[in-house]
C-alpha positions as CSV (number, residue, x, y, z in Angstrom):
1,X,-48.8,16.0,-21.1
2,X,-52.0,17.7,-21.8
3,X,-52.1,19.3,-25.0
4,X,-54.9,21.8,-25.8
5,X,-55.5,23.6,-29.0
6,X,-54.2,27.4,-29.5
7,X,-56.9,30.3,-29.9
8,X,-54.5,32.7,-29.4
9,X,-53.3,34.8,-32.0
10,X,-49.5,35.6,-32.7
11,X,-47.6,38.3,-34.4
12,X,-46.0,37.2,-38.1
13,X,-42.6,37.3,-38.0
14,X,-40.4,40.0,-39.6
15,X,-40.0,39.1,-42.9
16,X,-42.6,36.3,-43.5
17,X,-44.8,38.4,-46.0
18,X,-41.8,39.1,-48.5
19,X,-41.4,35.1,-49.1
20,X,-42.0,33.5,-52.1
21,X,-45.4,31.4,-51.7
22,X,-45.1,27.5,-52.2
23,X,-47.6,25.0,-53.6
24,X,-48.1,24.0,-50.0
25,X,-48.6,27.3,-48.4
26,X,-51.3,28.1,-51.6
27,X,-53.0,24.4,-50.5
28,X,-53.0,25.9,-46.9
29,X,-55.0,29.2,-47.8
30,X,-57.1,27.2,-50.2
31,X,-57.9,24.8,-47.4
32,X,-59.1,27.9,-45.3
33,X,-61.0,29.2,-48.2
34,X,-62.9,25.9,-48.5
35,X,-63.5,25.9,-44.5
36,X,-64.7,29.5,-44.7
37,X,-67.6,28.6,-47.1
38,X,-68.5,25.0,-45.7
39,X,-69.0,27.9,-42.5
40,X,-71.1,30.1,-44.6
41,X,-68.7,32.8,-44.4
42,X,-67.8,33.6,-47.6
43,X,-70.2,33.5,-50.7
44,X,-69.8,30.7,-53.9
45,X,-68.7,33.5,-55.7
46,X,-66.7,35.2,-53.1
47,X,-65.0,32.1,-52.4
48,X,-64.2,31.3,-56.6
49,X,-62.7,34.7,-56.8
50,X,-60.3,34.5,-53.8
51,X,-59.0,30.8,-55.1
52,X,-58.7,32.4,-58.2
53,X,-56.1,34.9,-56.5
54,X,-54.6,32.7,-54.2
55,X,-53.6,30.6,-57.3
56,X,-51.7,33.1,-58.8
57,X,-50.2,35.1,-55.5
58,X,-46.5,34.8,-55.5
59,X,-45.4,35.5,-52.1
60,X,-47.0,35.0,-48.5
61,X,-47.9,38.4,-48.2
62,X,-50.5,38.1,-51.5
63,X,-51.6,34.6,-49.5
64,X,-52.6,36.5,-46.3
65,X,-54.7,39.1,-48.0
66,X,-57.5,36.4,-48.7
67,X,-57.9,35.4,-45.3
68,X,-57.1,38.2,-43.3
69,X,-61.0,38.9,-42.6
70,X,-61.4,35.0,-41.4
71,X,-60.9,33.7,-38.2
72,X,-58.1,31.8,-40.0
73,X,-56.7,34.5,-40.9
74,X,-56.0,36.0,-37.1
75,X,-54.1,32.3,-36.2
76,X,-50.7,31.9,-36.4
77,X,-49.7,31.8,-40.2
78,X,-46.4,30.4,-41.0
79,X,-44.9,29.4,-44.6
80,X,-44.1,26.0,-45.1
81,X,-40.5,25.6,-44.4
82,X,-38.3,22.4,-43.1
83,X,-35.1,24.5,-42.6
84,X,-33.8,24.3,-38.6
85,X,-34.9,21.3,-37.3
86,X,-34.9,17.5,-37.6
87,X,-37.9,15.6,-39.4
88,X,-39.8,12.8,-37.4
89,X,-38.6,9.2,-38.7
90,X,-41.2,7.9,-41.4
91,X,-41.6,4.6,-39.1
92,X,-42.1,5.0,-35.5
93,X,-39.5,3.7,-32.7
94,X,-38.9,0.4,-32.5
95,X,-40.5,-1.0,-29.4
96,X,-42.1,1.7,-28.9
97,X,-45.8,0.8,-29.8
98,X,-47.8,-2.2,-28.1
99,X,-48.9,-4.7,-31.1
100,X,-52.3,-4.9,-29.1
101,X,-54.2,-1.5,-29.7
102,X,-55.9,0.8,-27.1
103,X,-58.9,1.3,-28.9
104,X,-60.5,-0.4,-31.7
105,X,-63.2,1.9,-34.1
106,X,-65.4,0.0,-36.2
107,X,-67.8,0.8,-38.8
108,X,-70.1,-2.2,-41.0
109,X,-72.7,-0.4,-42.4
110,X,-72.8,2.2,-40.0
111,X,-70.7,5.4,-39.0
112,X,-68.5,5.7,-35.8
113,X,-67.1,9.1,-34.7
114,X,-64.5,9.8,-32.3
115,X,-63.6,13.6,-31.5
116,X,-63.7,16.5,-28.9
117,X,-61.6,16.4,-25.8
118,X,-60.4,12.8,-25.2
119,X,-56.8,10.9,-24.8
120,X,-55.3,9.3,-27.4
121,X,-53.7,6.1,-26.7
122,X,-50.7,4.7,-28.1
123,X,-52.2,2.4,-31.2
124,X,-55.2,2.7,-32.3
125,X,-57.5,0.2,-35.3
126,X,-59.7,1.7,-37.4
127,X,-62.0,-0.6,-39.2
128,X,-65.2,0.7,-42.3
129,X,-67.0,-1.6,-44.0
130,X,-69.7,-0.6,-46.5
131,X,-69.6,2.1,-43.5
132,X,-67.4,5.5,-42.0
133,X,-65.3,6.1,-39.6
134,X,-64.5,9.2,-38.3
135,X,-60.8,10.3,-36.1
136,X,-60.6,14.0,-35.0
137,X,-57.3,14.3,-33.0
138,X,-57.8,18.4,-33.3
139,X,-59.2,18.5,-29.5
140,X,-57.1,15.5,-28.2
141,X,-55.1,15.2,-25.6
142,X,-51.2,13.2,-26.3
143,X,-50.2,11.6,-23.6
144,X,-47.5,10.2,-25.5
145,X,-45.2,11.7,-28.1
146,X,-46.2,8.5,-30.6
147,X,-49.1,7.4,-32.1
148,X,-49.9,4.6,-34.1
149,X,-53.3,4.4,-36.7
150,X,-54.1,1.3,-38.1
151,X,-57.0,2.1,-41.0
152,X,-58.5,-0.6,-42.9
153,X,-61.0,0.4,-45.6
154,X,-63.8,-2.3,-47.6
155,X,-65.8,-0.2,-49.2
156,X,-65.9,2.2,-46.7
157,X,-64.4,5.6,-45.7
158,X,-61.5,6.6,-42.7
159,X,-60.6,9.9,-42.2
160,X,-58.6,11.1,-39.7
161,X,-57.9,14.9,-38.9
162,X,-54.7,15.7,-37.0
163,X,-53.6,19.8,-35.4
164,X,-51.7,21.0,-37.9
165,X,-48.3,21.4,-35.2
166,X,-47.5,18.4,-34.8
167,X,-45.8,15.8,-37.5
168,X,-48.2,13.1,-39.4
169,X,-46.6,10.5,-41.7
170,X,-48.0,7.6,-43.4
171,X,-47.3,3.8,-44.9
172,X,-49.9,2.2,-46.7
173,X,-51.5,1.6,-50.2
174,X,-54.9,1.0,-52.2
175,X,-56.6,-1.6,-54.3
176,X,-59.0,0.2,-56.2
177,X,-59.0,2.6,-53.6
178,X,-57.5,6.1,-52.4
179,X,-54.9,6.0,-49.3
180,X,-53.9,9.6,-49.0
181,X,-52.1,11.3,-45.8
182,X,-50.9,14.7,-46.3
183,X,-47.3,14.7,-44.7
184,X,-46.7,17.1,-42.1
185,X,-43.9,18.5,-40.0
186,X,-43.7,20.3,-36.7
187,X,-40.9,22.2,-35.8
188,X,-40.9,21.2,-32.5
189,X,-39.2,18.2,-31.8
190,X,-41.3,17.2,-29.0
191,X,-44.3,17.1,-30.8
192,X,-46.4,14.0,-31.1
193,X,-46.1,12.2,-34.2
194,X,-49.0,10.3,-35.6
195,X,-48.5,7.6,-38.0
196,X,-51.3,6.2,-40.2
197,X,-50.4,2.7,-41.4
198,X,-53.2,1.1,-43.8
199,X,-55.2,-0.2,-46.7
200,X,-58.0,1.1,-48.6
201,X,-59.8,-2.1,-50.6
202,X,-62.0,-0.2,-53.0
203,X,-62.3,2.3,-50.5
204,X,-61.0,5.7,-48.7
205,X,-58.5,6.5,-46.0
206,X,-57.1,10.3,-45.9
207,X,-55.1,11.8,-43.4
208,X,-54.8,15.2,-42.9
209,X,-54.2,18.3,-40.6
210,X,-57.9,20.5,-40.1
211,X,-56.4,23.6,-40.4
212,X,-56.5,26.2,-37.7
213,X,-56.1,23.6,-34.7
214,X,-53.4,23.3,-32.9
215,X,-51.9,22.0,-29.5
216,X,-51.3,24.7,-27.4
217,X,-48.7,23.1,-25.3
218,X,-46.2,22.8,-28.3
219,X,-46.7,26.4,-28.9
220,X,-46.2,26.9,-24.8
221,X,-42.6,25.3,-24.8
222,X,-41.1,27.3,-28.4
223,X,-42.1,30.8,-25.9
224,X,-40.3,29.4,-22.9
225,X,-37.2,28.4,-24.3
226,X,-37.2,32.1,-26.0
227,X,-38.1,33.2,-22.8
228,X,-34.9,31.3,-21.2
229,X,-32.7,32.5,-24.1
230,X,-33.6,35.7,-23.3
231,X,-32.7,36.2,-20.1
232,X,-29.4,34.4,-20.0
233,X,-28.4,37.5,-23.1
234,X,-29.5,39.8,-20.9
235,X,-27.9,38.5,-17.5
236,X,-24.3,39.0,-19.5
């Protein structure tokens, strides 16, 4: 299946603003926030004020106001929610990942990148030492709906960046390191999955969605089935 991220923007639903604002979806607009100056779009102090606010908003509504002038802000913004659907299993299916992986990333005191448009493969090993390694799956295409990432950190740094509609869970640990994967679910039930499996031996491994990429092909399939709900209500 190939998955492209959205750039379309979509109407809020009715609603949406009136809800009470979680930690997550303040960590969301923060995230933005921090994007938006790394971009040089807002200001140091512009962007210290509008964390300020988003710290103390409490509903969506306040949230949106701080990044309605991004390009952030003109993707599809939806509250954190898991009501209506079925989380993806912390471990993946049995069987369903070769122990041999498709690609192997290395880094010994160096840097290795891998992003833009390319297909991810079922497993994949991630190794920094004294170095960094870099996974962007933001562009990728999924040709399958799971995908394995081994990361294994010595002194070194893995990061891995996932679109932020599709579900991203993580099994792993540090010795006088950080292993960090922000769990995230889609609520599509066909959405890839990607697990991060690791260690981090006095060194860093975070997973995380980049926010404001997603896979356009997820999005594609929620509109037909409305579409096809539609039409049978209306062919009554």
């Amino acid at each position: 299946m190939d998955l492209q991220k959205h750039t379309e923007p979509r109407a809020p639903e009715a609603g949406v603003s009136e809800l009470r604002a979680s930690d997550a979806d303040r960590d969301r607009v923060a995230d933005l926030l921090r994007e938006a100056l790394a971009e040089g779009r807002l200001t140091p102090d512009e962007h210290a004020e509008r964390v300020e606010g988003v710290l103390s908003a409490k509903t969506v509504g306040e949230l949106e106001v701080f990044v309605r002038d991004l390009p952030a802000g003109h993707q599809s913004y939806r509250p954190h929610t898991t009501r209506g659907y079925t989380p993806a299993p912390n471990r993946p299916t049995p069987g369903a990942i070769p122990m041999d992986p498709d690609e192997n990333v290395v880094a010994v005191f160096s840097s290795a990148v891998r992003k833009g448009r390319w297909r991810a493969g079922r497993r994949m090993h991630a190794y920094a030492v004294f170095g960094s390694v870099e996974i962007d799956l933001s562009e990728a295409i999924f040709e399958y709906q799971q995908v394995v990432i081994k990361a294994i950190s010595v002194f070194g740094n893995v990061e891995i960046r996932v679109p932020e509609n599709i579900s991203l869970r993580g099994t792993g640990g540090g010795v006088l390191g950080n292993f960090e994967v922000s769990t995230l679910d889609s609520g599509e039930p066909d959405a890839p999955v990607v697990y991060v499996d690791g260690l981090a031996i006095l060194g860093n491994v975070e997973a995380k969605p980049k926010r404001g990429r997603m896979i356009e092909d997820i999005l594609d399939r929620v509109s037909r089935k409305v579409d096809r709900s539609l039409r049978k209500h209306l062919d009554r």
